[in-house]
N, C-alpha and C positions, 0 to 999 in steps of 0.2 A: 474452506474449499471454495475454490471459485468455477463458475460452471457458465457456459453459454447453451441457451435454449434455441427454440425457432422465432422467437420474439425477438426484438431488436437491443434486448439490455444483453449488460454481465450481468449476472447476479454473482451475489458474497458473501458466502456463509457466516454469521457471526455467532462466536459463543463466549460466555464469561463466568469458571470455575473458579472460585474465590480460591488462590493460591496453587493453583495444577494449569488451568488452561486459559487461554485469554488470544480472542483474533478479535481485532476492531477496524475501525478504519481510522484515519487522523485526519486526513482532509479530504473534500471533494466534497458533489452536489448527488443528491440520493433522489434517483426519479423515481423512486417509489421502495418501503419497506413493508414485511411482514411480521410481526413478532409470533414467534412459535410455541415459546413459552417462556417463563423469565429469565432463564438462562440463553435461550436461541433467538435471533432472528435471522432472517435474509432480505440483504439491500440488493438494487439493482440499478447499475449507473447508463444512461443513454451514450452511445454510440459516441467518442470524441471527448468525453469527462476525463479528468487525470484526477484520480486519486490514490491515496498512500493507506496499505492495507499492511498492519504488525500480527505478525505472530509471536507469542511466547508461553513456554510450556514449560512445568517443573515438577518432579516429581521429591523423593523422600530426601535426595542428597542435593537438590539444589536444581538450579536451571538446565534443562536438556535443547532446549531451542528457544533462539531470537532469532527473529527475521523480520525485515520489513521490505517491502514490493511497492514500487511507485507505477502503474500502469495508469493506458489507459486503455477505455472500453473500446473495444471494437465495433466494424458494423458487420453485417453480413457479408462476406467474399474478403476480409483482411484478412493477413498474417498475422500471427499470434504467437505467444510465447506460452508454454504451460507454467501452469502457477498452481501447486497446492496438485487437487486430482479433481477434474480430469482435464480441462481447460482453463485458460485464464484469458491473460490480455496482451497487451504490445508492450513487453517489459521495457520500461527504461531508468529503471536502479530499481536491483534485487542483491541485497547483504545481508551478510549471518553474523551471527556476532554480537554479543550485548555491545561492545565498545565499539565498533562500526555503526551497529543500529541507534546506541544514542550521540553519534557524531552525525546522522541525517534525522533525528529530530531536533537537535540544538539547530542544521540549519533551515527547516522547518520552522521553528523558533523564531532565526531571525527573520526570515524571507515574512510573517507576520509581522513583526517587532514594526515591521517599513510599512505596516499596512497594504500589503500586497497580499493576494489570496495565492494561496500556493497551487491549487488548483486551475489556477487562470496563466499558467506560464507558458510557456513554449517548450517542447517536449526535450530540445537541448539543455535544457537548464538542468533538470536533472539526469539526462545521459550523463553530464558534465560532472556532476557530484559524484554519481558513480564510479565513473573512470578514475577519478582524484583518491576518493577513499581506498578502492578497490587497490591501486600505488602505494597506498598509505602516504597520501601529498594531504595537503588542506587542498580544498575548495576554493575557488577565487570568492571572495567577498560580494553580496549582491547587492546591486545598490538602485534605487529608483532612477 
């Protein structure tokens, strides 16, 4: 769950059920975490951070949900997108789907691979993935 308070983060719920539940982040800058317990924590990213937030869930027959959400944080008086309950952030790629979700972190992957922090982009870059997958196109190739 992602939640905005009267402070200036998002905060992110994080939890990890060894084969049922699993929400993490993959990339981005964390102004600060709590851990709740060793299953929970909650991170919280300042105001302008782009990070990429995976859900996936499975129960006795297999996987019920993949998702991953590239947002970024908001500040006070932005527009926002809901993500999760009850608020999130400024979506700019949100897909379901094992095979859509591991086609943005292969390019995650390489967007690293170039030494590039994927969290340091311009927020068209992954509107752009989005759109491409979303088509079921590839992705233009990113390059330094």
């Amino acid at each position: 769950m992602i939640t905005v308070v009267t402070d200036t983060y998002t905060y992110v719920d994080l939890i990890w059920i060894e084969k049922r539940l699993q929400r993490w982040i993959r990339f981005g800058y964390l102004a600060s975490e709590q851990i709740i317990d060793p299953r929970r924590r909650s991170v919280a990213f300042a105001p302008g951070n782009i990070f990429a937030f995976v859900r996936w869930a499975a129960n006795d027959f297999g996987t019920v949900v993949s998702r991953v959400d590239i947002l970024r944080a908001i500040a006070p008086g932005d527009t926002y997108s809901t993500v999760a309950v009850p608020t999130g952030g400024e979506s700019l790629l949100r897909l379901n789907g094992w095979p859509k979700v591991e086609r943005v972190l292969q390019a995650i992957d390489a967007i690293e691979a170039l030494e590039i922090d994927p969290g340091r982009h311009r927020a068209g870059v992954w509107r752009h993935v989005h759109n491409r997958l979303t088509a079921s196109a590839v992705p233009h190739a990113y390059t330094r």
